[in-house]
N, C-alpha and C positions, 0 to 999 in steps of 0.2 A: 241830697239835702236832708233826705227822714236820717240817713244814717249819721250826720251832724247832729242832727238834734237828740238822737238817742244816747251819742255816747253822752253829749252836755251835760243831760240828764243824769246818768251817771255816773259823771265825775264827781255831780256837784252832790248826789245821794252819797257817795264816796268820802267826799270830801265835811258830809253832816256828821256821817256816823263817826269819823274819826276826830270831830272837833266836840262832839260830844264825850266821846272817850276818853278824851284829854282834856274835860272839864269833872268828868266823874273822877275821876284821879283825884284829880288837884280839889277838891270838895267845893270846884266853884260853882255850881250848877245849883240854882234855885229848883223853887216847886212852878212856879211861871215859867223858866227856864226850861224847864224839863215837859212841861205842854205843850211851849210853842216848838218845841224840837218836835214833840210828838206828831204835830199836825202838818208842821213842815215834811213832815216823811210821810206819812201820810198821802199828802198833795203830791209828790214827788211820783210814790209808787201809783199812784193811781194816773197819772200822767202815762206812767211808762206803761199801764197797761192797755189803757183808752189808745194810748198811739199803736202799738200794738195791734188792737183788733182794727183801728180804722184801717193799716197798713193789709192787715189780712182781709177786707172785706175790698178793697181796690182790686188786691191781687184776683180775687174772685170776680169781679166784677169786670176785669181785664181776661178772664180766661179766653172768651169766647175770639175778641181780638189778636191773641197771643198763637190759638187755633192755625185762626185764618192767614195767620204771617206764615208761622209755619208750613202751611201744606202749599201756599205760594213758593216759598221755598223749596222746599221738597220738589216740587213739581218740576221747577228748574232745573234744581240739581239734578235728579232723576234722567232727564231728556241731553243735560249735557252727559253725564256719563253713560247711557243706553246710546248715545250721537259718535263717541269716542271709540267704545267698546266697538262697535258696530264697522266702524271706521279702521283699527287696526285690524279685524279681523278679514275685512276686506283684501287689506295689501302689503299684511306684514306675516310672510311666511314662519313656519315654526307653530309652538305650540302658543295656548293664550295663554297673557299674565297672571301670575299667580292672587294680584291683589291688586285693588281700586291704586295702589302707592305705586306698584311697576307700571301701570297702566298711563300714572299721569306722572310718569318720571318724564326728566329733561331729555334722556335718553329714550323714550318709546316716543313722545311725540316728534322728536328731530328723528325718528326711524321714518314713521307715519309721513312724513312732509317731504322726507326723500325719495319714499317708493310713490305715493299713492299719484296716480296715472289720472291726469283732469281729465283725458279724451276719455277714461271710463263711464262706468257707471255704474251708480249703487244701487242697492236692492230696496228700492221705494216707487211707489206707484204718486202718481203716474210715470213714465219710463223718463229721464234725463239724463244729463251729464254731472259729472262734479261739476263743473262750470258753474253751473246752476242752483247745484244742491248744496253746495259747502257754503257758499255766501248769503244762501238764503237763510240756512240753520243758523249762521253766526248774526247773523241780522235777528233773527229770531230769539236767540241766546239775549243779545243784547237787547232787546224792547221788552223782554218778560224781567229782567232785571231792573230795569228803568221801570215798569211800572211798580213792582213790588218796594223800590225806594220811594216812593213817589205816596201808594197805598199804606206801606207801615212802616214810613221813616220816626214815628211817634216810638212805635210797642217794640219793637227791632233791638234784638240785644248788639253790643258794640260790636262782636266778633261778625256775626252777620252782618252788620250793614256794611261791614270794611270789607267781607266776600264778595258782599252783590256789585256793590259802589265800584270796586275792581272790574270787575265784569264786564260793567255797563260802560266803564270811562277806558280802560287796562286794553285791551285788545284792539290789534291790527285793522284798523277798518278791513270789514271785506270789501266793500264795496272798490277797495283799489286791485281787486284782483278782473275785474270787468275792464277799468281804466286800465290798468296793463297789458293785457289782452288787448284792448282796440291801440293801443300805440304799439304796438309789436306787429299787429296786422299794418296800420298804415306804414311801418318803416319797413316790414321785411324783416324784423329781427327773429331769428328762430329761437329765442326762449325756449329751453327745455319744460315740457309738456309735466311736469308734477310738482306737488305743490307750493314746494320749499321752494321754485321759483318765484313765489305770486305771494304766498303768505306764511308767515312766522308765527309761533305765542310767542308773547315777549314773556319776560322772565317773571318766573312766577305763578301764569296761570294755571299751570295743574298745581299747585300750593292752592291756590284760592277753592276748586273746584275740591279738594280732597277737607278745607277748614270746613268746608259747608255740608259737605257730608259727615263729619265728625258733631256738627253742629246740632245735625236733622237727628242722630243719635241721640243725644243728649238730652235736648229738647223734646224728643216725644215720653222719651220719659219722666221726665218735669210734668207734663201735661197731666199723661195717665195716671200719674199719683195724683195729681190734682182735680181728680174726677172724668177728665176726658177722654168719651172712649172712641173706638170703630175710627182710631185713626190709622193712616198707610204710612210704613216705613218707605223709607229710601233705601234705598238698589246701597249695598254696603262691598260686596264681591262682585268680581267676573264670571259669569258664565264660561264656564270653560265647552271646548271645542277639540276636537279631531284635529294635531299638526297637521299644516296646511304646507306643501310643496311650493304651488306654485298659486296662489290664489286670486282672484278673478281682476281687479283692481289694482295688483302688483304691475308699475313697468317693465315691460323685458329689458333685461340689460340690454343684447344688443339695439336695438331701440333708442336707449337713453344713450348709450355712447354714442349712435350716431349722429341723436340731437347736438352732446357736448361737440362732436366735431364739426356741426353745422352753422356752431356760434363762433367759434375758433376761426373757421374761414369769413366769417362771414366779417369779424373783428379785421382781419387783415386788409379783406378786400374792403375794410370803411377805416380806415383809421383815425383819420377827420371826425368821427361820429362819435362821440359820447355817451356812450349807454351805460 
């Protein structure tokens, strides 16, 4: 809306000086004429500068708010990619990615969902399983999103909000990877034990998580030129790591093929069953 009014403004300064130019020409311009232009322009430019400072004394006044979006953000962002990183390093043999972009390719997390082994367990205290730890993070992912909509749905530029708002609504409930688990135990079904069984990202989300790190970029430095300081970046690269063979959280193949064959018979001997 300010930037409507400024161009207006504008146009119609635009559109004085050029009606006055084509009155100076033509010799039709009085000495009345030639005042009330003068003051007309006058009011014009003093308009565009009073809107101006009011426009910078908001900006300023919005700093402290714009802050606190940001390192909410940040903070997310941050936990999800430290969550992912963490996670393929776990159970996706080889060296680590080169960049936050291999990390949250379509390809490293359909790696990630194929190998990583739920009867594990990841290196967080207190001791658990994935069972546990993966639906808790993504439940966790998801409420720190949902609040941050919720706190600076106002100051939130469009590019973020369309990040978090993704986040919070975009992804697989975990909570059906519990619900699948207890109908697999009541049926007998032997569902292979790793992720890609229980949970998918749907398309997209490492797009979302890599806009918002682009985003936390950007944005801290908008701020700091804007006076703001002793703020914390967001995690931009992978830590890299020592190729990993065989690493702790990886299923063993034989393992997993025996699961595959365990569903296979199990399909035969139910056929009636619909799973």
């Amino acid at each position: 809306m300010k930037w409507t009014r400024l161009v207006t403004l504008f146009l119609i300064l635009i559109a004085s000086v050029c009606l006055y130019l084509w009155l100076r020409l033509r010799g039709g311009i009085s000495e009345f004429g030639l005042n009330a232009f003068t003051e007309t322009l006058g009011i014009l430019v003093t308009v565009l500068i009073v809107d101006q400072l009011i426009k910078r004394q908001e900006q300023v006044r919005l700093l402290p708010q714009q802050a606190a979006a940001y390192e909410d953000v940040r903070l997310l962002t941050t936990r999800m990619v430290s969550f992912w990183s963490e996670t393929y390093k776990s159970c996706v043999p080889g060296p680590a990615p080169t960049s936050l972009k291999e990390l949250f390719s379509e390809k490293s997390l359909e790696t990630i969902c194929n190998l990583l082994s739920m009867d594990s367990q990841p290196n967080v205290v207190p001791t658990r399983t994935w069972w546990e730890w993966f639906p808790q993070s993504q439940k966790d992912f998801i409420k720190k999103a949902e609040t941050i909509l919720e706190r600076h749905n106002a100051i939130l530029d469009p590019e973020a909000y369309s990040a978090v708002h993704k986040i919070a609504t975009h992804i697989m409930d975990p909570g059906m990877i519990a619900t699948a688990r207890q109908i697999d135990i009541k049926s007998g079904f032997p569902r292979p034990k790793v992720l890609d069984s229980y949970w998918v990202p749907l398309e997209g989300y490492g797009g979302q998580i890599l806009s918002l790190v682009s985003w936390c970029e950007e944005k801290v430095n908008v701020l700091e030129s804007a006076g703001i300081k002793n703020l914390k970046k967001v995690i931009s690269e992978v830590n890299q790591w020592e190729p990993q063979t065989s690493p702790p959280c990886m299923i063993d193949e034989s393992e997993l093929q025996q699961q595959i064959k365990a569903v296979e018979k199990f399909r035969k001997n139910n056929k009636t069953i619909n799973l």
